[in-house]
C-alpha positions as CSV (number, residue, x, y, z in Angstrom):
1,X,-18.8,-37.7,-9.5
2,X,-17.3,-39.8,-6.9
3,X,-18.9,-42.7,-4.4
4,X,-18.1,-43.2,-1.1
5,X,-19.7,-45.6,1.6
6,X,-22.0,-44.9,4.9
7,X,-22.6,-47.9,7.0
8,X,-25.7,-47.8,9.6
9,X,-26.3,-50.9,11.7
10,X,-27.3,-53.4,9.1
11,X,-27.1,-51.2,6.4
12,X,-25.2,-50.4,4.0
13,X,-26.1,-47.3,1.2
14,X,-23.9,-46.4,-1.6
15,X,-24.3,-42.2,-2.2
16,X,-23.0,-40.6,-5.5
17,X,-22.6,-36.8,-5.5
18,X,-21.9,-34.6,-7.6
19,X,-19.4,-32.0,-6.7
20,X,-17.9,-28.4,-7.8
21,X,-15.2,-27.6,-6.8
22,X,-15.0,-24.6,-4.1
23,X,-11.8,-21.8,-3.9
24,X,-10.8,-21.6,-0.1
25,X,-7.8,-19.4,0.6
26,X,-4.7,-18.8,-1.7
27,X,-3.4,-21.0,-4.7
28,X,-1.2,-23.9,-4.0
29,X,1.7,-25.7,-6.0
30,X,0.6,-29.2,-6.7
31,X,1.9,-31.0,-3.9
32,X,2.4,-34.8,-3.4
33,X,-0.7,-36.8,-3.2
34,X,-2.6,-36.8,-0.2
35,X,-4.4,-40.0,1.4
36,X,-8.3,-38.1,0.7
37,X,-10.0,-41.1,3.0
38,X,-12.2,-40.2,5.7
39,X,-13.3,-42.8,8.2
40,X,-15.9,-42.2,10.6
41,X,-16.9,-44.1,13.9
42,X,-20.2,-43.0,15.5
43,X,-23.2,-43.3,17.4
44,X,-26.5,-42.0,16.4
45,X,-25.6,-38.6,16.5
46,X,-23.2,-38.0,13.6
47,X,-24.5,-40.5,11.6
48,X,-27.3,-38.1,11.2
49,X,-25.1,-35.8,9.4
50,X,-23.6,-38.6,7.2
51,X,-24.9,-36.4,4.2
52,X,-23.7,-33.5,4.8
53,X,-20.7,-34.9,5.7
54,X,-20.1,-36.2,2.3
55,X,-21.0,-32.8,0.7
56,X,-18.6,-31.2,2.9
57,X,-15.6,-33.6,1.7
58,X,-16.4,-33.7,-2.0
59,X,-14.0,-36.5,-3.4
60,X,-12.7,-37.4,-0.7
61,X,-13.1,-41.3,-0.1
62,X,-15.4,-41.0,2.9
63,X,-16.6,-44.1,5.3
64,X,-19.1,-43.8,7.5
65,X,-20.1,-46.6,10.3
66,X,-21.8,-47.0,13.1
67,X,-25.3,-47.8,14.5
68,X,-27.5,-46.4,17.2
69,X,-26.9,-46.9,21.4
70,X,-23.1,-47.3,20.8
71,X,-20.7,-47.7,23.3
72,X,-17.3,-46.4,22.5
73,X,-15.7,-50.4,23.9
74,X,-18.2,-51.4,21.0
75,X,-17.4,-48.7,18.4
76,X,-13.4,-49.5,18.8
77,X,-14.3,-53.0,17.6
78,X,-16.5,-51.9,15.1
79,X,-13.8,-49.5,13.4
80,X,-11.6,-52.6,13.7
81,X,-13.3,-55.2,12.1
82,X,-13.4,-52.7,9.4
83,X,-9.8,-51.4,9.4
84,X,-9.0,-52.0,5.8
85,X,-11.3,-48.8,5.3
86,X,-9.3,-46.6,7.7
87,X,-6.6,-44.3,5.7
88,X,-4.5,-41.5,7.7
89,X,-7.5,-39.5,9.0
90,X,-10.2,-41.0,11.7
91,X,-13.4,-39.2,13.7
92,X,-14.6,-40.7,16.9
93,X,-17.9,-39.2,17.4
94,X,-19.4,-41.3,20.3
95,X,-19.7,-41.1,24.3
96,X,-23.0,-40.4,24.6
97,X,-23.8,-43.7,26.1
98,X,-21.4,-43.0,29.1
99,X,-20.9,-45.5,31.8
100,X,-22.7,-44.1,34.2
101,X,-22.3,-47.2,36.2
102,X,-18.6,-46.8,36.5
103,X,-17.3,-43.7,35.0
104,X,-13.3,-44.7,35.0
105,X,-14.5,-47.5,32.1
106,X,-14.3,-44.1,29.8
107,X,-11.0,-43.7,30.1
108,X,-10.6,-47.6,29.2
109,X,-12.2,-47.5,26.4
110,X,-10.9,-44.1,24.9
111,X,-7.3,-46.1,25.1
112,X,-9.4,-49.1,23.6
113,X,-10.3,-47.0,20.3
114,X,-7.2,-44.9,19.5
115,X,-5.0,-48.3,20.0
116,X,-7.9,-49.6,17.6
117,X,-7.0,-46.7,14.8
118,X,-3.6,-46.0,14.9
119,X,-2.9,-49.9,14.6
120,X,-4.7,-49.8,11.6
121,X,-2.9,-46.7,10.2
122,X,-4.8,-43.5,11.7
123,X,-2.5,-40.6,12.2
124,X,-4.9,-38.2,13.1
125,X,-8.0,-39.3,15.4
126,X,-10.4,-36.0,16.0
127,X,-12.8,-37.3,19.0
128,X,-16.1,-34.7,18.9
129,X,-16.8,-34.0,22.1
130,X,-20.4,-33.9,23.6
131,X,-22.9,-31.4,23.0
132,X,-23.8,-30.0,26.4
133,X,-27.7,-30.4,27.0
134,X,-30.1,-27.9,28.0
135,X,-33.0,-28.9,29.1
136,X,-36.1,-27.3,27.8
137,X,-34.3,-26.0,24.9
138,X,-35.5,-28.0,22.3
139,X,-38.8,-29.8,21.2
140,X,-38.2,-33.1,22.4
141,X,-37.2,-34.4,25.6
142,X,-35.0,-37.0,25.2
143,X,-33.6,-40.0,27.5
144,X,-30.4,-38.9,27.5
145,X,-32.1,-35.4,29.5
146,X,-35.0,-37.6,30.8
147,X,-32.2,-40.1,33.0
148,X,-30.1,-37.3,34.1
149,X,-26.8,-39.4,31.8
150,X,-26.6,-35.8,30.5
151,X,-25.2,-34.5,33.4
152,X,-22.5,-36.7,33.1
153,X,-21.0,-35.2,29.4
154,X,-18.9,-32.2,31.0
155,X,-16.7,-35.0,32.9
156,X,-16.5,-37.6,29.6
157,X,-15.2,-34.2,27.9
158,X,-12.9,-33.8,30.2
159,X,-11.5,-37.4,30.2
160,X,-11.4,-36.4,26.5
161,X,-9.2,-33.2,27.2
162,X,-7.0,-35.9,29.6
163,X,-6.6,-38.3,27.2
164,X,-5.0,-36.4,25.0
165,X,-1.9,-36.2,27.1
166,X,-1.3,-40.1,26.1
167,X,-2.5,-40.1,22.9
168,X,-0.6,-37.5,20.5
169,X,-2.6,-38.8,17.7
170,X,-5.7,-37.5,19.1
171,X,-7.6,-33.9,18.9
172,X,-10.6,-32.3,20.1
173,X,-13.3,-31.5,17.4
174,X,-14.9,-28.9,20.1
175,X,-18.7,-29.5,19.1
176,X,-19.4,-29.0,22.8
177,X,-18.5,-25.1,21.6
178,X,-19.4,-25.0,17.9
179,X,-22.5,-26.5,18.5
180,X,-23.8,-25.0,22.0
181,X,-26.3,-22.6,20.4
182,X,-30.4,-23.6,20.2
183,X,-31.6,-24.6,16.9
184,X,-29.8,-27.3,15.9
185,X,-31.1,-30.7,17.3
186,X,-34.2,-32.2,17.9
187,X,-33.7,-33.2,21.4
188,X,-30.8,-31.7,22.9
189,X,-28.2,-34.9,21.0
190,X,-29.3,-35.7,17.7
191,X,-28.8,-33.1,14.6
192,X,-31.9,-31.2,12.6
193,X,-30.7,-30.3,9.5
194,X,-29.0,-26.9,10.7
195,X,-27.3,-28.9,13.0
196,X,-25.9,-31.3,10.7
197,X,-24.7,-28.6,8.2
198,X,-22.6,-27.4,11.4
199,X,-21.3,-30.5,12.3
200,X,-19.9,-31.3,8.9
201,X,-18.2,-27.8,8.5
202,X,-16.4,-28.6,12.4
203,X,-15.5,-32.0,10.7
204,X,-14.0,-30.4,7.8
205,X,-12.1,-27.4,9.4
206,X,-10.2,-29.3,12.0
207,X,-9.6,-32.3,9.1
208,X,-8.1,-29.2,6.6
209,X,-6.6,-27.9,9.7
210,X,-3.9,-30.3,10.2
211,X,-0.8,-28.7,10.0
212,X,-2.0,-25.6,11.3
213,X,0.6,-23.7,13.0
214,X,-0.1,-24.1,17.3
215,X,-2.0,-21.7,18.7
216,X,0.6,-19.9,21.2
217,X,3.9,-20.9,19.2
218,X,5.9,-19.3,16.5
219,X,5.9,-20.3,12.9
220,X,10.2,-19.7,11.7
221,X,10.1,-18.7,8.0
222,X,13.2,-18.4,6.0
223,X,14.0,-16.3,3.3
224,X,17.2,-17.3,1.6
225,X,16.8,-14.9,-1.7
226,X,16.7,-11.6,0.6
227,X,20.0,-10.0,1.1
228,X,21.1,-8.8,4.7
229,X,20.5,-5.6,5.3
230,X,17.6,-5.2,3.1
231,X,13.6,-5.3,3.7
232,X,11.7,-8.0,2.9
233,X,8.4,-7.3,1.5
234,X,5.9,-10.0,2.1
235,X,2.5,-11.0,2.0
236,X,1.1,-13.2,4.4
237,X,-1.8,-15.2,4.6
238,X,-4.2,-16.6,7.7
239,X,-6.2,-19.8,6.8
240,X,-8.3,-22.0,8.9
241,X,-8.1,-20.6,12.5
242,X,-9.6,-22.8,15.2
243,X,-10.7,-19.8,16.9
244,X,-10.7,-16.0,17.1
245,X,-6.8,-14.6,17.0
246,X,-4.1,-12.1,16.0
247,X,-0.9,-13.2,13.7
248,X,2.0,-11.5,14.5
249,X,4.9,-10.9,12.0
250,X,8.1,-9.7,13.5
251,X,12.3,-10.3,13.2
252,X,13.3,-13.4,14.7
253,X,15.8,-11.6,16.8
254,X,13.7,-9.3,18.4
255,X,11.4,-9.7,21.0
256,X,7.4,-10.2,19.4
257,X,5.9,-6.8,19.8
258,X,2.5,-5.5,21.3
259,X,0.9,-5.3,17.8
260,X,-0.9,-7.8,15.3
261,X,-0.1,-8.1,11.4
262,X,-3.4,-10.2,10.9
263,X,-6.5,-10.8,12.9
264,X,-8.2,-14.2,12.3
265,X,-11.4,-15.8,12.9
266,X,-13.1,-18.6,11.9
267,X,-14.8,-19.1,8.5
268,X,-12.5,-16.4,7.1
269,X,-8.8,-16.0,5.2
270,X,-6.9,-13.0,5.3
271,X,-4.5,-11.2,4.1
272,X,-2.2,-8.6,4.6
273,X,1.7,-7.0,3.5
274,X,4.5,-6.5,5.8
275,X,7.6,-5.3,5.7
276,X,10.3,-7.1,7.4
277,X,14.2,-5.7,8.1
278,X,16.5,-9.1,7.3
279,X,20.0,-9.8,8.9
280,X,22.4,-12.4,7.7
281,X,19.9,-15.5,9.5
282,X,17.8,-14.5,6.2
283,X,14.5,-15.4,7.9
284,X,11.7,-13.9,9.6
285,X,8.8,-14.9,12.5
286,X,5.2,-15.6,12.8
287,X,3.5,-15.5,16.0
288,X,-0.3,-17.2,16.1
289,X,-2.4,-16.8,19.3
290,X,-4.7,-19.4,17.9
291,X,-4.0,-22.5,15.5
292,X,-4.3,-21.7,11.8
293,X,-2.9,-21.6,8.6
294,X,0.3,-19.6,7.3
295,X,0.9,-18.8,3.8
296,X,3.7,-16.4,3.0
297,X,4.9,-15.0,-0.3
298,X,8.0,-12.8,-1.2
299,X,6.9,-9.9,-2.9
300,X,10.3,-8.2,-3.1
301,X,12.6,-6.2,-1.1
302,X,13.4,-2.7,-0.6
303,X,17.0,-2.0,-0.4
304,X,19.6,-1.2,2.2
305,X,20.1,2.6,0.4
306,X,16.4,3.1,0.1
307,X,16.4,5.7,3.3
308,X,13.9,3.1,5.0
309,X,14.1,3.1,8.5
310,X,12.4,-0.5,9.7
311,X,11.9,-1.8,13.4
312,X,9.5,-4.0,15.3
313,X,5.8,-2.9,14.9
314,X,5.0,-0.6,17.8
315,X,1.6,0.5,18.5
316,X,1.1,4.6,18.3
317,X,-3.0,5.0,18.2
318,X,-5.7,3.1,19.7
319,X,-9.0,5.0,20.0
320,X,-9.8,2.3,22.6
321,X,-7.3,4.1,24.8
322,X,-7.2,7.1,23.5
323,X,-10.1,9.4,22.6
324,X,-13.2,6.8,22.3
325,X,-14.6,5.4,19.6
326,X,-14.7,7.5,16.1
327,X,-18.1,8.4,14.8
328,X,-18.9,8.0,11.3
329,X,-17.5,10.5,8.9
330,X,-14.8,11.8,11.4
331,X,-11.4,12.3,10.6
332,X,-9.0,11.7,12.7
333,X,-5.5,12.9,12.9
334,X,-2.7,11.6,14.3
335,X,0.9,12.6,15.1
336,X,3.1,9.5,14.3
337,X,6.9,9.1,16.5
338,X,9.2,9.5,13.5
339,X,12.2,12.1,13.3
340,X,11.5,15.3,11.9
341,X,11.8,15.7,7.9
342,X,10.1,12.2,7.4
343,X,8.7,12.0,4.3
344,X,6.3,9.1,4.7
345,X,5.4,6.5,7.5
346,X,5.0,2.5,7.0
347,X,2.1,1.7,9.0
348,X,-0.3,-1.2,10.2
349,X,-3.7,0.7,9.9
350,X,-7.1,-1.9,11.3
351,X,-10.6,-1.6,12.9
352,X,-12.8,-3.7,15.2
353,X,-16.3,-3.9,16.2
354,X,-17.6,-1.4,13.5
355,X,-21.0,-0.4,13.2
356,X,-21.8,-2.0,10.0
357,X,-19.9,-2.3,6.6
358,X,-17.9,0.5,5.3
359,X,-14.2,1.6,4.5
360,X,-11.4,4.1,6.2
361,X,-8.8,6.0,4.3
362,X,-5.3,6.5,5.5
363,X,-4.0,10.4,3.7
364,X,-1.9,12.9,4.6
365,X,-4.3,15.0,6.2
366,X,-5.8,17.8,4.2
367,X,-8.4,17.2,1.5
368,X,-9.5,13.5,2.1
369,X,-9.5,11.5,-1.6
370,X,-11.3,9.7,-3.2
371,X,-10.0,6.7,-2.7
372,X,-9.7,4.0,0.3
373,X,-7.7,2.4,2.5
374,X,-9.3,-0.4,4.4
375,X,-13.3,-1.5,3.8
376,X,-14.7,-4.3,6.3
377,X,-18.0,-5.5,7.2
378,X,-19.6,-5.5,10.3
379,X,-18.7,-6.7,13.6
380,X,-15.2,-7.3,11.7
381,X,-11.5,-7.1,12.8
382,X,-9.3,-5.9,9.9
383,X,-6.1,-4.4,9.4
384,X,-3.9,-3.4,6.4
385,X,-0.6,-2.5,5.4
386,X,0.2,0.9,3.9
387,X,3.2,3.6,3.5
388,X,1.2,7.0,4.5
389,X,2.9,10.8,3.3
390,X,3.4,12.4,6.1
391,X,2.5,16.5,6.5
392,X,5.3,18.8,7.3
393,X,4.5,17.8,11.8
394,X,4.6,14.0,10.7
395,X,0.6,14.1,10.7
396,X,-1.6,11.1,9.0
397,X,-5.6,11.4,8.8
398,X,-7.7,8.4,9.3
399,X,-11.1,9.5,8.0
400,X,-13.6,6.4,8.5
401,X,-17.2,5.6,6.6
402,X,-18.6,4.0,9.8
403,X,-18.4,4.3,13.4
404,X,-15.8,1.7,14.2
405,X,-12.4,1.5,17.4
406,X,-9.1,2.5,15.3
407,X,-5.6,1.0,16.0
408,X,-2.6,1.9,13.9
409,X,1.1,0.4,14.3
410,X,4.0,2.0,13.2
411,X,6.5,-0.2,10.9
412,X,9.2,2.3,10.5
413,X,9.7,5.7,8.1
414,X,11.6,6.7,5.3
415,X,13.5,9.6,6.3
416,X,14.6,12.8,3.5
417,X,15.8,12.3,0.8
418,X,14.9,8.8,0.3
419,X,14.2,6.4,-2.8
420,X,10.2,6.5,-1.9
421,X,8.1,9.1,-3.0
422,X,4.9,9.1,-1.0
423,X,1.8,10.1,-2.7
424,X,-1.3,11.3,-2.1
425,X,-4.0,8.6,-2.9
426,X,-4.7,8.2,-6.6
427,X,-7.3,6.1,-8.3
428,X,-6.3,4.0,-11.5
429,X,-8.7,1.5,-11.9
430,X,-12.5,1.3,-10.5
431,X,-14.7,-1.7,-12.6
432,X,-17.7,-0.7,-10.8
433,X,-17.5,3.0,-12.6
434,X,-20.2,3.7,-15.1
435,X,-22.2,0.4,-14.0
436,X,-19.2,-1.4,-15.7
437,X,-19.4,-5.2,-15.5
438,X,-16.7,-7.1,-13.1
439,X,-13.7,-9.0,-14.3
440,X,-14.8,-12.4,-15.6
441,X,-13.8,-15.4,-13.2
442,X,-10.3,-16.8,-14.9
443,X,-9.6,-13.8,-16.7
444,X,-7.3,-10.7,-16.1
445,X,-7.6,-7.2,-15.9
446,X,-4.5,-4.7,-16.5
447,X,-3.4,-1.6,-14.8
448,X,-0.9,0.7,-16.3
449,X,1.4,1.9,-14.0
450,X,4.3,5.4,-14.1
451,X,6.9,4.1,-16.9
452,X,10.3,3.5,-15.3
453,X,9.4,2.8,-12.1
454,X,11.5,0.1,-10.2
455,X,8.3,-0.2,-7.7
456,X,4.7,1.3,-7.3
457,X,2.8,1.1,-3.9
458,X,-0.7,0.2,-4.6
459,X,-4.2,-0.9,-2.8
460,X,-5.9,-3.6,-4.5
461,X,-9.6,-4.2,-3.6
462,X,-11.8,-6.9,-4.5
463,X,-15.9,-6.1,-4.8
464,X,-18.6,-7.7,-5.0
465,X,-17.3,-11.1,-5.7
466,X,-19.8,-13.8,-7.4
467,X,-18.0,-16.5,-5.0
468,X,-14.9,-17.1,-2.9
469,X,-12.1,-16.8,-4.4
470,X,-8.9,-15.4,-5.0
471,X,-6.8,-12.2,-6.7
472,X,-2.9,-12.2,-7.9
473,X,-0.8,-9.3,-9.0
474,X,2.0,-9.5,-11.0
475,X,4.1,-7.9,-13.8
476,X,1.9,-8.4,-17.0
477,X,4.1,-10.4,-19.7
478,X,5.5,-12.9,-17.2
479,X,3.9,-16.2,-16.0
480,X,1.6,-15.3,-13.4
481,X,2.5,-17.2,-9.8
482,X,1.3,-19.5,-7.8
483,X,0.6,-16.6,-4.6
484,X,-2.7,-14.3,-4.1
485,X,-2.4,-11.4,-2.8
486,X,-6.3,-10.6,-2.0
487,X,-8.8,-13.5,-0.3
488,X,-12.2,-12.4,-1.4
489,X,-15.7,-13.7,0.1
490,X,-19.0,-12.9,-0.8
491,X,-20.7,-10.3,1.2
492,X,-18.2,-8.0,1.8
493,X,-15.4,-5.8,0.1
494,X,-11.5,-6.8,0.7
495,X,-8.1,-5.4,0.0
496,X,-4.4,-5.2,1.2
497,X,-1.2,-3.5,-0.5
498,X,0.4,-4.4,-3.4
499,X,4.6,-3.9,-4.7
500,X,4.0,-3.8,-7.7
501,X,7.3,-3.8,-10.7
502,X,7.3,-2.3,-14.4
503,X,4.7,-0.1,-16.0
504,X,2.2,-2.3,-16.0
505,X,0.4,-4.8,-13.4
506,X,-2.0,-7.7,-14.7
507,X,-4.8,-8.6,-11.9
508,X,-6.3,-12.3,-12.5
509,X,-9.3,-13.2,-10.0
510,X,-10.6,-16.7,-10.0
511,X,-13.7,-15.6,-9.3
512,X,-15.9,-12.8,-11.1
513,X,-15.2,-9.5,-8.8
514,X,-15.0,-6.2,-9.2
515,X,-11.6,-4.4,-8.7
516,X,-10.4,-1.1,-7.9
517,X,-6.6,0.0,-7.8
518,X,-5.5,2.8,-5.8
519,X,-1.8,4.3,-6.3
520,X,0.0,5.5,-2.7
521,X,3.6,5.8,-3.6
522,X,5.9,4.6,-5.8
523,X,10.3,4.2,-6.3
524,X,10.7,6.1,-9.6
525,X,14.4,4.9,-10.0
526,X,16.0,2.8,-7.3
527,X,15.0,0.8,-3.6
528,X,12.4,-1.8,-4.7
529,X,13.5,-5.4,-6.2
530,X,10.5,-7.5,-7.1
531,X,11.8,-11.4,-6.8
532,X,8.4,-13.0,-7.2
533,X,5.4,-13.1,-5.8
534,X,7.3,-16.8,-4.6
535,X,5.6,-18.9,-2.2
536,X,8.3,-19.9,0.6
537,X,5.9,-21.7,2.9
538,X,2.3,-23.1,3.3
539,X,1.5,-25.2,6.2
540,X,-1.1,-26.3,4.4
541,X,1.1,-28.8,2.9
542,X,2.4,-30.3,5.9
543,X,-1.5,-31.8,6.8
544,X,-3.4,-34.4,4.5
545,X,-6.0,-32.3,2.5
């Protein structure tokens, strides 16, 4: 139960909600506390959503002012007057009522407000932009459309896109994107309840977004407990994105390649495993086309003697260049770069745009098993990490459920001889066989593994989850980390790889979920060290939430 305050022109309502408590992304350490107030300037617009704005936030200490045919001049002094309210976080939602008289008194008074907040202790200002108007889209015809002042909001967006330039305490909250679709106001401005709900998830991505690796920059990550010379195993996590993207992991020495670890959107987390070769700066790179969130964990590392060859992802198939788009049920087969005698290939295996919801499996050609590789939902971008056997012409299949575009990356090979024994795809674990029930939320489920094993290779997929949530792997008998390895959402099936150490892996999910293990490889005696999962860096903790 918390309270939190929403102030509307003379008015002034006190809301208790009840909240639960909702899993978004992976598990994080306790971290120092956060300053969890909320302060919110704004015309008539937003305070239309002032409800679902406080669902949306949960405990946060949220403050909400404002009143209706506010000019921002107005609204700065408004915020002021009630400044002891304003902690590190601040939304500007007005600009509706734009001078039309004098357009330059915009850019006045956007100076006016954030010297307004960030003398009173904001450190983050998010200004929503306007909601472009279409007239004749919705039932009523407002003023705003009625006067023609809509025509004006393009260029007050823009002076907010300017502004920004003097102001590096202020960001966009792009509602003049998120919310251009029909449905979601009354009259073009002012929120219906769809429209509300919207607003207050835009409120709370970019909020949770701060810290959010730049969208076009590279994240630096450093891994101090891999030696040189080795592989670093690690799982990395995308949170958050502002906007559709590809994460790119790759050595910090070496130019970023043509090929994406992760591909983001947003609404969704994701996961995947990548191998990384280390050299005595003991760190590694992460490349984000759009702003989001980087978790990464250290799984392990596979060892200088292991007969792994590792370089730069490099992209070998893409049925979008190559020989069109799969049909359902096909196989296809393709003949990977790697030296003759190679025993098994380390691959980046994803799909876009398919058909509907289904899975692809990654074998070495021949009979396909019965197991799988990749499952996604439709319309989806996915990709997943997984060490393939190779055939004796260093073949892999790809046979896919569902009509979907294929593009697979190669990682590097382990060459004859080496301490990885590929295998053909075995199943271990399946919940959902026999009508059996999931794994309980909080609980764990455990999968024996080959005895003696330094590492197994495994795909872990979550099914059928009640909620969002989360899956960790580790060795059963020791504490179990603060890391995930699988994201899963309702809706749709997830997985990614797993290094797994000793004879026996415990899986806890924090939500109920089906599970189902697969078994691809394994080190029987030598080449894998497990050294966590250990989280080496969240940006999540450098922002406020």
């Amino acid at each position: 139960m918390r309270t939190s305050r929403w102030k509307g022109g003379a008015c002034l309502l006190t809301l208790a909600i009840a909240m639960s408590s909702v899993a978004v992304g992976t598990p994080t350490a306790t971290a120092a506390v956060k300053d969890h107030r909320l302060f919110v300037v704004s015309d008539s617009v937003v305070l239309g959503a002032a409800s679902a704005i406080h669902r949306a936030f949960g405990d946060w200490d949220v403050t909400i002012i404002g009143r209706s045919g506010l000019f921002a001049n107005d609204a700065a002094e408004l915020a002021w007057n009630d400044r002891a309210a304003i902690g590190k976080v601040a939304v500007v939602a007005v600009g509706y009522n734009y001078p039309v008289w004098n357009p330059a008194l915009f850019d006045a008074w956007i100076d006016q407000m954030l010297t307004r907040l960030t003398a009173a202790g904001a450190e983050h200002v998010f200004w929503v932009t306007l909601r472009n108007l279409v007239p004749g889209q919705d039932p009523i015809r407002s003023v705003w459309e009625q006067t023609g002042i809509f025509q004006h909001y393009p260029e007050a967006n823009a002076k907010l896109v300017a502004a920004k330039a003097r102001w590096p305490q202020l960001d966009l909250a792009d509602w003049a994107t998120r919310g251009a679709g029909p449905g979601l106001t009354w009259d073009g401005i002012h929120l219906n309840p769809s429209g509300a709900a919207l607003m207050a998830g835009l409120l709370h991505d970019e909020v949770y977004g701060i810290g959010r690796v730049a969208a076009g920059t590279e994240l630096h990550v450093d891994l101090p407990q891999i030696a040189t010379g080795t592989s670093a195993v690690l799982n990395v996590t995308a949170t958050g994105a502002r906007g559709p993207g590809f994460v790119t992991v790759h050595p910090c020495t070496s130019a970023r390649p043509d090929a994406s670890t992760i591909d983001v959107s947003v609404g969704e987390t994701s996961a995947n495993v990548v191998v990384v070769p280390i050299d005595s700066h003991h760190d590694t790179c992460v490349y984000v086309s759009e702003a989001v969130h980087i978790v990464v964990d250290v799984d392990g590392a596979i060892a200088a003697d292991a007969g792994l060859m590792s370089l730069s992802p490099r992209r070998v198939f893409d049925s979008r260049t190559a020989l069109g788009r799969p049909a359902a049920g096909s196989i296809t087969t393709i003949t990977l770069p790697v030296p003759s005698g190679s025993v098994a290939a380390v691959l980046n295996v994803a799909v876009t745009a398919p058909d509907g919801p289904g899975y692809l499996t990654v074998y070495p050609c021949g009979d396909p098993p019965g197991t799988s590789t990749l499952n996604f939902a439709a319309g989806q971008t996915l990709a997943v990490f997984t060490v393939t056997q190779l055939t004796a012409r260093g073949e892999v299949c790809v046979r896919q459920s569902t009509s979907a575009h294929v593009f697979v990356d190669l990682q590097g090979w382990f060459a004859a001889g080496s301490a990885y024994v590929a295998q053909v795809p075995a199943r271990l674990l399946d919940t959902r066989a026999d009508h059996g029930p999931p794994v309980a939320a909080g609980t764990e489920r455990s999968v024996a593994l080959a005895a003696g094993s330094t590492g197994t290779l495994l795909t872990v997929t979550g099914d059928g989850p009640a909620g969002p949530g989360y899956v960790t792997a580790h060795a059963c008998g020791q504490p179990r980390p603060t890391a995930s390895n699988l994201n899963v959402e309702v809706g749709r099936a997830v997985a990614n790889a797993v290094f797994a150490a000793g004879d026996q892996l415990c899986l806890f999910a924090s939500t109920s979920t089906h599970l189902v293990v697969d078994r691809v490889g394994a080190f029987p005696t030598i080449g894998f060290t497990a050294v966590g999962p250990v989280r080496v860096r969240d940006t999540r903790d450098d922002g406020v939430a």
